[in-house]
C-alpha positions in Angstrom: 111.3 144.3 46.2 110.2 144.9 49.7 110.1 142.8 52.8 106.9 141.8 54.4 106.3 142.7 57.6 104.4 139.4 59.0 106.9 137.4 57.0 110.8 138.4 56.7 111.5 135.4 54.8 109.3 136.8 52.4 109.7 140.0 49.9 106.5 141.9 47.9 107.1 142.1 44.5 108.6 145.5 43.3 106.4 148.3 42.1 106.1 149.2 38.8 105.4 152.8 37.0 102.3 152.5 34.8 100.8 155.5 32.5 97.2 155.2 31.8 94.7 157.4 30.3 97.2 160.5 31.4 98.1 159.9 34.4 101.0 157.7 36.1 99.6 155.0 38.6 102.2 153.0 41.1 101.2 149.0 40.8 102.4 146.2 42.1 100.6 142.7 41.5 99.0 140.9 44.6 101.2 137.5 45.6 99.8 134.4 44.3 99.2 133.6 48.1 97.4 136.9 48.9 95.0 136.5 45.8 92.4 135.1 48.3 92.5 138.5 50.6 91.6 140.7 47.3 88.7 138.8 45.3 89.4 139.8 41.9 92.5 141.8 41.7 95.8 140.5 40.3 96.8 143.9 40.6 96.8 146.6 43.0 97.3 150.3 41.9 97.8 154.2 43.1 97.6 157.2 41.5 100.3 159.5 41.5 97.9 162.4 40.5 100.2 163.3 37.6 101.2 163.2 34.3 105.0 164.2 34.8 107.0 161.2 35.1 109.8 162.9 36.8 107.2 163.6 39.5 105.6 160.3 39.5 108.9 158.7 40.3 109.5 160.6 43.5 105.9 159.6 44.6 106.4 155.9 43.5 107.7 154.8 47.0 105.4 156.4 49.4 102.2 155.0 47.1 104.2 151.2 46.8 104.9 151.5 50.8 100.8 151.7 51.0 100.0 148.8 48.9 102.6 147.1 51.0 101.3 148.1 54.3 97.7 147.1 52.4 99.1 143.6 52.6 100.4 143.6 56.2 96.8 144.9 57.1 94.6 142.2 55.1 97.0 139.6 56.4 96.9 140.7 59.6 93.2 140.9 59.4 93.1 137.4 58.5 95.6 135.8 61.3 93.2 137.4 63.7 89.8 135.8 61.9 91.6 132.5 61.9 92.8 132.7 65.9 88.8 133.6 66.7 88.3 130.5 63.9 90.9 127.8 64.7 90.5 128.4 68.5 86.9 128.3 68.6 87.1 124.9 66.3 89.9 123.8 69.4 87.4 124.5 72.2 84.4 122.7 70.3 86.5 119.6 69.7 87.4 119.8 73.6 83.9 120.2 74.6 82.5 118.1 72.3 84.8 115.3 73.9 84.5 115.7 77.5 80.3 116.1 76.2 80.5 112.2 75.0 82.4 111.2 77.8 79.6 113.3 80.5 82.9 114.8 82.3 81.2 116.8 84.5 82.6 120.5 85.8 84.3 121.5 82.6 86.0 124.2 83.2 86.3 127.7 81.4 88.7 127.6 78.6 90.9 130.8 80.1 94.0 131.4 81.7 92.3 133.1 84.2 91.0 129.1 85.3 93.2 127.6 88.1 96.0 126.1 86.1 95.8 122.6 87.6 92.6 122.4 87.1 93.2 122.8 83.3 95.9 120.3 83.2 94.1 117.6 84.8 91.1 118.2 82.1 93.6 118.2 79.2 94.7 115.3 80.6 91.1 113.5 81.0 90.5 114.7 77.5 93.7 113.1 75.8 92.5 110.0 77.6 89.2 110.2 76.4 90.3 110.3 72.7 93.1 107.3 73.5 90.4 105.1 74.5 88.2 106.0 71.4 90.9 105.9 68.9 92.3 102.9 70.1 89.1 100.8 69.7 89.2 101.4 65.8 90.5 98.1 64.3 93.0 98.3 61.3 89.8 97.8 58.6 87.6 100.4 60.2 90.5 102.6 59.8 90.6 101.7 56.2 86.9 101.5 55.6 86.7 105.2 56.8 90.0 106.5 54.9 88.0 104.8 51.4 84.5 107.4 52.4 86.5 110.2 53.3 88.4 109.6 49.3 86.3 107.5 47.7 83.8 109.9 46.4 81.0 107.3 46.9 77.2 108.4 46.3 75.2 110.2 49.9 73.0 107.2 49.9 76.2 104.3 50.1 77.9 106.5 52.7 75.4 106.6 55.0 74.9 102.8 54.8 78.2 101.9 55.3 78.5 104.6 58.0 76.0 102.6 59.3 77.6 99.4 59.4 80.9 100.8 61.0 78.9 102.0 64.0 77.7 98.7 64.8 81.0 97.7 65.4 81.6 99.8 67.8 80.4 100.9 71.2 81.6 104.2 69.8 79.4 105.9 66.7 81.1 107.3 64.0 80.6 110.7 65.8 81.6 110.0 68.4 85.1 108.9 66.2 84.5 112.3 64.7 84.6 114.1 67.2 88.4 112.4 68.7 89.6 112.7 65.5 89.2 116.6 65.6 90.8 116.8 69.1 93.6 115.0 67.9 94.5 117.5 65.7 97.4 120.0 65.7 94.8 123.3 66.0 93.7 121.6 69.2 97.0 120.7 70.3 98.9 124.3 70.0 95.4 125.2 71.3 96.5 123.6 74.8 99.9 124.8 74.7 99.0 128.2 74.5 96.1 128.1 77.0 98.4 126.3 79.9 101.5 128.5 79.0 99.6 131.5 79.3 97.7 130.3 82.4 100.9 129.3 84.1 102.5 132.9 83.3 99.3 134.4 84.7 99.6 132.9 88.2 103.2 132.6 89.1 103.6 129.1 87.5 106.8 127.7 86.1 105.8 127.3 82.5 104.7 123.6 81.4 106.9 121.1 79.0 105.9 122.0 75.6 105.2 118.5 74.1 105.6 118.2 70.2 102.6 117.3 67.8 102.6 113.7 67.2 99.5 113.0 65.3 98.5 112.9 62.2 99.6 115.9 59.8 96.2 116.6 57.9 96.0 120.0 56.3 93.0 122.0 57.3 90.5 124.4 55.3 88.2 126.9 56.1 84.7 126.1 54.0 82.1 128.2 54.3 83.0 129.3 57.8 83.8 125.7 58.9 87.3 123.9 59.7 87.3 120.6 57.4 89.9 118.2 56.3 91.7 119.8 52.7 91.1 117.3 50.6 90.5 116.6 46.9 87.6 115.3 47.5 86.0 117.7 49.6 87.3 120.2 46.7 85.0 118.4 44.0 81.4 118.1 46.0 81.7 122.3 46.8 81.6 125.5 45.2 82.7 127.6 47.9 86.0 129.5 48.4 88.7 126.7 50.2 91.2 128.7 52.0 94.0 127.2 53.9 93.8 127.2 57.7 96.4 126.6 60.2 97.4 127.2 64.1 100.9 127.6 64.8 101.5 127.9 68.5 101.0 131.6 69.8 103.1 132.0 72.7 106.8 130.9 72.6 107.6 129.2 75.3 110.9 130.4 77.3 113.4 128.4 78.3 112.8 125.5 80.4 113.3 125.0 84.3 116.4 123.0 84.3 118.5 122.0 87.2 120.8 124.2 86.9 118.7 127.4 86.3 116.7 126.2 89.8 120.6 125.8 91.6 120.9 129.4 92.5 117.9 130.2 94.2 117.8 126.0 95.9 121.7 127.4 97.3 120.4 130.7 98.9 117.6 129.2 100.9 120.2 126.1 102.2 122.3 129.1 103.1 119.8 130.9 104.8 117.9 128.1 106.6 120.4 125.2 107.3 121.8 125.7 110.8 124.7 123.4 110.9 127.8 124.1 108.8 128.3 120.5 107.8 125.0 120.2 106.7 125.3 122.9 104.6 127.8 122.0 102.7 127.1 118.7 102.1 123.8 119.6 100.5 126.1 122.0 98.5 128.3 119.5 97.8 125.5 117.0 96.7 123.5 119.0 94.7 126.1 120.3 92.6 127.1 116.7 92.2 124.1 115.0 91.0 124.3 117.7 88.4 128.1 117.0 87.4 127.0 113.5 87.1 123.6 113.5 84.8 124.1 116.8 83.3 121.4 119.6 83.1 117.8 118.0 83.2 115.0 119.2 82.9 113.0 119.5 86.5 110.0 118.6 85.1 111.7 115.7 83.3 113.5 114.2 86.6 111.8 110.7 87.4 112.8 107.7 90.0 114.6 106.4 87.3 117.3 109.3 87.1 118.3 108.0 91.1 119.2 104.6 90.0 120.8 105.9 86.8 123.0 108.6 89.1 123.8 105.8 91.6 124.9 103.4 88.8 127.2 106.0 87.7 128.4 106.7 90.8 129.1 102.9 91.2 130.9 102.5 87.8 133.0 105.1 89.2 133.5 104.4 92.7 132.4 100.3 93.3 133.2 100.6 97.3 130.8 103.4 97.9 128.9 102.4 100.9 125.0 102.5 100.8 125.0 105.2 103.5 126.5 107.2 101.3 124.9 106.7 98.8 121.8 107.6 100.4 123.2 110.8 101.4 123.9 111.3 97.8 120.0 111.0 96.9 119.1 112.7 100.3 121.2 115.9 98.8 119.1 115.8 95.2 116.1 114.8 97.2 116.2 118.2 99.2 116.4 120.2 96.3 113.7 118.6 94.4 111.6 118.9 97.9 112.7 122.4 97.5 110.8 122.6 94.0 107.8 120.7 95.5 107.7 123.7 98.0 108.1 126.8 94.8 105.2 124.7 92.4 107.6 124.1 89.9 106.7 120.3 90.0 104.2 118.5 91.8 105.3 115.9 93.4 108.8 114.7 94.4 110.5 111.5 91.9 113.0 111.1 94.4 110.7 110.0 97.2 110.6 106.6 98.2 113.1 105.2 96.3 114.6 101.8 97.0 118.1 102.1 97.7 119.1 98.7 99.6 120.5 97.2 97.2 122.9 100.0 95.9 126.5 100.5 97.7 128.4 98.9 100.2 126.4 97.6 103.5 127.3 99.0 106.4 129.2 96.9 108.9 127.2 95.9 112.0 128.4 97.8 115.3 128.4 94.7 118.1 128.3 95.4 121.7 131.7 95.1 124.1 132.0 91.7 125.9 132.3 92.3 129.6 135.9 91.0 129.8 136.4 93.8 126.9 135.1 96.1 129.4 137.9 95.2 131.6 140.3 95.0 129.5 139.4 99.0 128.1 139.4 100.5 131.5 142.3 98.5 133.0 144.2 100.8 130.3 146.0 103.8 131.4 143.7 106.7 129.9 144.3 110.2 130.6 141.3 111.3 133.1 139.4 113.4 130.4 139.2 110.4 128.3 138.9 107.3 131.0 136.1 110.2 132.2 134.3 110.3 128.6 134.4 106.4 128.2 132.9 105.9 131.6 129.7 108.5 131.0 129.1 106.8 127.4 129.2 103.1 128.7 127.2 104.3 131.5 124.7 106.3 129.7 124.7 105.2 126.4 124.9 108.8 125.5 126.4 109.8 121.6 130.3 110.9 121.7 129.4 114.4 120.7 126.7 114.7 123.9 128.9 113.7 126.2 131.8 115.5 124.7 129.9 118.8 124.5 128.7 118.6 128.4 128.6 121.8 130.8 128.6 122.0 134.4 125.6 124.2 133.9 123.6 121.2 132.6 124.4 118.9 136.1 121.5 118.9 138.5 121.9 117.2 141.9 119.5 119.0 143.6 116.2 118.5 141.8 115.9 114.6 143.4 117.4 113.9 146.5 120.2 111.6 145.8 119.7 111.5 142.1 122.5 113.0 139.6 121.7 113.9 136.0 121.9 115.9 133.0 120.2 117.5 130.4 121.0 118.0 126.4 117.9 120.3 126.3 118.9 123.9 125.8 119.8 126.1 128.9 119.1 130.0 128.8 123.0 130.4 128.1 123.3 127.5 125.5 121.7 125.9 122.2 122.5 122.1 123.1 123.6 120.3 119.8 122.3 117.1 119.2 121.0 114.8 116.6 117.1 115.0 116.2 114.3 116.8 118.9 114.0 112.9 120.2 117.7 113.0 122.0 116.2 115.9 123.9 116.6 114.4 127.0 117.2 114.0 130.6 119.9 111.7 131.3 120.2 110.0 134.6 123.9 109.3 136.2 124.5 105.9 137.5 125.6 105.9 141.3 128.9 104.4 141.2 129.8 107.0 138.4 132.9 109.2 139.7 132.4 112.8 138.2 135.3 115.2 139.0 134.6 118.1 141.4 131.7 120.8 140.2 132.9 123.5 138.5 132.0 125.7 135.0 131.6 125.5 131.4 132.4 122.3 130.0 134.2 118.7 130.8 135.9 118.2 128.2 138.2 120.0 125.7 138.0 118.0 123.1 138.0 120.5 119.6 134.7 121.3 118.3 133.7 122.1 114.7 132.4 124.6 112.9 128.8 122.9 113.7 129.4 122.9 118.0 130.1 118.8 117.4 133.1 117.0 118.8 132.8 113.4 118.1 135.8 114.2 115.0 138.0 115.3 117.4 137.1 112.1 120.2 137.3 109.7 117.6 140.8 110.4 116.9 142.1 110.9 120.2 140.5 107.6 121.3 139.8 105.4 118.6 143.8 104.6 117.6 143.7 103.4 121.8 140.5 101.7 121.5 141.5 99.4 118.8 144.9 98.3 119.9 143.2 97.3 123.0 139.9 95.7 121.3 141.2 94.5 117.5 137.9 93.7 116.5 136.4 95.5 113.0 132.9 95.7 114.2 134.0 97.5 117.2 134.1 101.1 118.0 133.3 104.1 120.0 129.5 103.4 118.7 129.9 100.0 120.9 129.6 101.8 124.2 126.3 103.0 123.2 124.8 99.3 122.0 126.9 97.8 125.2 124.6 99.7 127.7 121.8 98.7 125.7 122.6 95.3 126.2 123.9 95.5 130.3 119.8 97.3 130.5 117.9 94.0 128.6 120.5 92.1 130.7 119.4 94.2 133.9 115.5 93.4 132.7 115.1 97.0 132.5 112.4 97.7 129.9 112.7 99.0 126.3 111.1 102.0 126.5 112.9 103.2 129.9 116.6 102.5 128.6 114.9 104.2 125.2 113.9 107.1 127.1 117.9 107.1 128.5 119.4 107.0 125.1 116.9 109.1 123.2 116.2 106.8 121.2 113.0 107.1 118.9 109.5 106.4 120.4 106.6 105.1 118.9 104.3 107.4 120.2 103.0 109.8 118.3 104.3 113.3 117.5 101.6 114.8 120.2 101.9 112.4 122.4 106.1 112.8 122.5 105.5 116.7 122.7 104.3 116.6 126.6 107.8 115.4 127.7 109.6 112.1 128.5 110.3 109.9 131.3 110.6 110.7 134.9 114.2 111.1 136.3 113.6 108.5 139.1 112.2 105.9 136.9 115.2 105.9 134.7 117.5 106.4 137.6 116.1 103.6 139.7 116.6 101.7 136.3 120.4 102.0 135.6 121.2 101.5 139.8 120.7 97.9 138.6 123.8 97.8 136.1 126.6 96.0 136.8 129.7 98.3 136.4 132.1 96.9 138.7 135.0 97.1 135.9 134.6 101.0 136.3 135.1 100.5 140.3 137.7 98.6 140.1 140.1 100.8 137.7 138.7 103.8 139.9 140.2 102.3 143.0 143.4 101.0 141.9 
């Protein structure tokens, strides 16, 4: 026996050595399921030109080979009339769909058409045969199964027909024609159209979905794609021959999250300035995919947040919510990053609400004045009493004030103003925390500053991202808390404290904002041509009260 070529699960039946009327002929009888491709012939035969056996044999293979390769050819012959068949029966049941719905612009049927535009019609079309299909009421459904099987006379099914169609907004076409799109042709029709479109344009191949209506074998009649059965047998004459679509193209494997990782790590490595930033989107996208395992991209919803943060929880209850929403924020970016390469549309892990999930954060409260005191009546080294004093004074961040330069003083600019600026210099790329805390920040007058010299104030230990708030916190905070035992209160408290001494002061929100850097509500433009002047801000902070500094300086 020999193997098929179209079908390796399948073998041709062996050739046989047959003499007749003097001469040896090679035949081997045509598969039961072939019979239709050779109208008929039970048998197909070649003649070996000879009457010597011996010779006959020795041509018996190369003569069975091209029966066999007959086979492949009329098989292969037929696969390609039913693709033009089955795929124009797909594009008629699609047209013939959007037609009774009047969609208007349908597009071309190619992968050549804008892939989105083709997957927003499929999906218009599947909708179209929902809302059809789901108007048919459990006895219509049965009334029509008994005319399809029935066998009735012409004359009662057209009455009945009738009847159904007054029952309906929807005629019995009209059902005819959803029935047909919901078939498998139609589906696999789809598949291959988007897989192929999304291969053609750079497009990260679409989920393939599997059939899920009804599984109705198909014939070919006279040319036409009809329903196989019996009864459709008994009212023709005509050759019935089978008629499928199997999908075409085999999809490759899907995008998963782990198959996107790779290329998601290269571009955090090329475009994410800060070290610590860096890894921490590392960190958290490897994470989220330790936790829920390889997903699918196209697959990742909202829902897969709350699940990861559940998990999370069940793991680690105390987890506070900023951390938790650091967690998403690390997922969030590469799915943003997916957004940006087309592989999904939109991003699941936007807008999520995450308030509920983690430990609140405990609110930062504001030194009392007598705390004041009490802090600088301590016996701090003069780098640190130095630091404490600009931050209370300035409500500037521990890492601005800790990454000052000399070069960044002006006392020139105003006469009788002092300042600085966190905005970059020719010689240095200021770190700080968003483009708002680009600033100028005015220096109270009662402010002692050490004599002018170069490079920075303080030596406090940077990291690897130019930040040195690690390094103040644990030089100061230890201090700070044996002084002030108070949870709530920190080195973030200098920062709300002058907040509080400028509302006390009555100077307004948006000039002690403009101090702080603190986000404005004026538009993006608007905040692009610059902020406050230096004397506004400056007049504004002469009016604090920070007599505990003068005192500790003068003792």
């Amino acid at each position: 026996m020999f193997r098929n070529a179209n079908n390796n699960s399948y073998t041709y039946p062996v050739a046989r050595l047959n003499h007749i009327k003097g001469k040896w002929y090679v035949i081997v009888s045509v598969p039961a399921h072939l019979r239709h491709l050779f109208k008929n012939q039970r048998d197909l035969r070649r003649s070996t030109g000879t009457h010597d056996e011996s010779f006959a044999k020795r041509k018996q293979h190369a003569l069975a080979q091209e029966i066999y390769d007959l086979f492949d050819q009329r098989q292969r012959e037929e696969k390609v009339k039913h693709f033009k068949v089955t795929d124009a029966f797909a594009a008629d049941a699609i047209f013939s769909l959007a037609t009774v719905f009047k969609h208007r612009n349908i597009p071309d049927l190619r992968s050549s058409t804008d892939y989105h535009i083709l997957s927003a019609f499929k999906q218009s079309c599947d909708t179209y045969a929902g809302i059809i299909l789901n108007q048919a009421v459990p006895e219509e459904l049965s009334e029509l199964t008994e005319l399809i099987v029935g066998g009735l006379p012409p004359e009662e099914i057209r009455e009945r027909i009738s009847a159904l169609n007054s029952k309906s907004q929807y005629s019995m076409a009209d059902k005819g024609v959803a029935g047909r799109y919901m078939t498998e042709p139609v589906h696999t029709f789809w598949q291959d159209l988007l897989i192929s479109a999304a291969l053609e344009q750079g497009l990260p191949e679409p989920r393939v979905e599997l059939f899920t209506g009804p599984k109705t074998d198909l014939a070919l009649i006279k040319g036409q794609i009809q329903i196989d059965h019996p009864s459709l047998r008994r009212l023709t004459n005509d050759p019935v021959e089978l008629i499928s679509r199997p999908a075409r193209i085999v999809p490759t494997e899907a995008l998963t999250y782990s198959s996107v990782m790779p290329e998601y790590l290269e571009r955090v490595e090329r475009d994410t300035p800060l070290e610590d930033t860096k890894r921490k989107k590392k960190r958290w996208a490897k994470q989220f995919l330790d936790v829920m395992g390889d997903l699918e991209i196209a697959a990742i919803k909202p829902k897969h947040a709350y699940d990861y943060l559940d998990r999370i929880l069940a793991e680690n209850p105390d987890r506070s919510n900023k951390t938790l929403r650091d967690y998403i924020w690390g997922v969030q970016d590469l799915l943003k990053y997916c957004v940006q390469r087309d592989y999904i549309q939109s991003n699941p892990f936007r807008d999520l609400d995450l308030k509920p999930y983690g430990e609140q954060p405990d609110e930062t409260y504001p030194f009392e004045k007598s705390e004041l005191k009490a802090i600088f009546a301590h016996d701090w080294n003069p780098q640190d009493r130095l630091l404490l004093s600009i931050l209370v004074t300035t409500g500037m961040r521990p890492s601005e004030a800790g990454n000052l330069t000399w070069e960044r003083f002006n006392d020139t600019e105003h006469e009788g103003i002092r300042y600085f600026t966190t905005l970059d210099t020719a010689d240095e790329k200021v770190r700080v925390k968003n483009s708002g805390s680009k600033r100028l920040v005015p220096i109270h007058p009662d402010l002692q500053l050490p004599e002018r010299s170069t490079g920075r104030l303080f030596d406090y230990e940077k990291n690897e991202d130019g930040l040195s708030a690690t390094e103040i916190g644990h030089q100061i905070l230890p201090v700070l808390h044996s002084i002030v035992p108070h949870p709530n209160k920190s080195i973030r408290s200098f920062r709300k404290t002058f907040k509080v001494m400028c509302r006390d002061a009555g100077v307004g929100e948006e000039v002690h904002d403009a101090i702080t850097g603190h986000r404005q509500s004026a538009s993006a433009s608007r905040a692009n041509y610059g902020g406050m002047g230096v004397p506004v801000m400056f007049e504004a902070i002469s009016k604090l009260d920070v007599s505990f500094l003068k005192k500790e300086n003068s003792s």
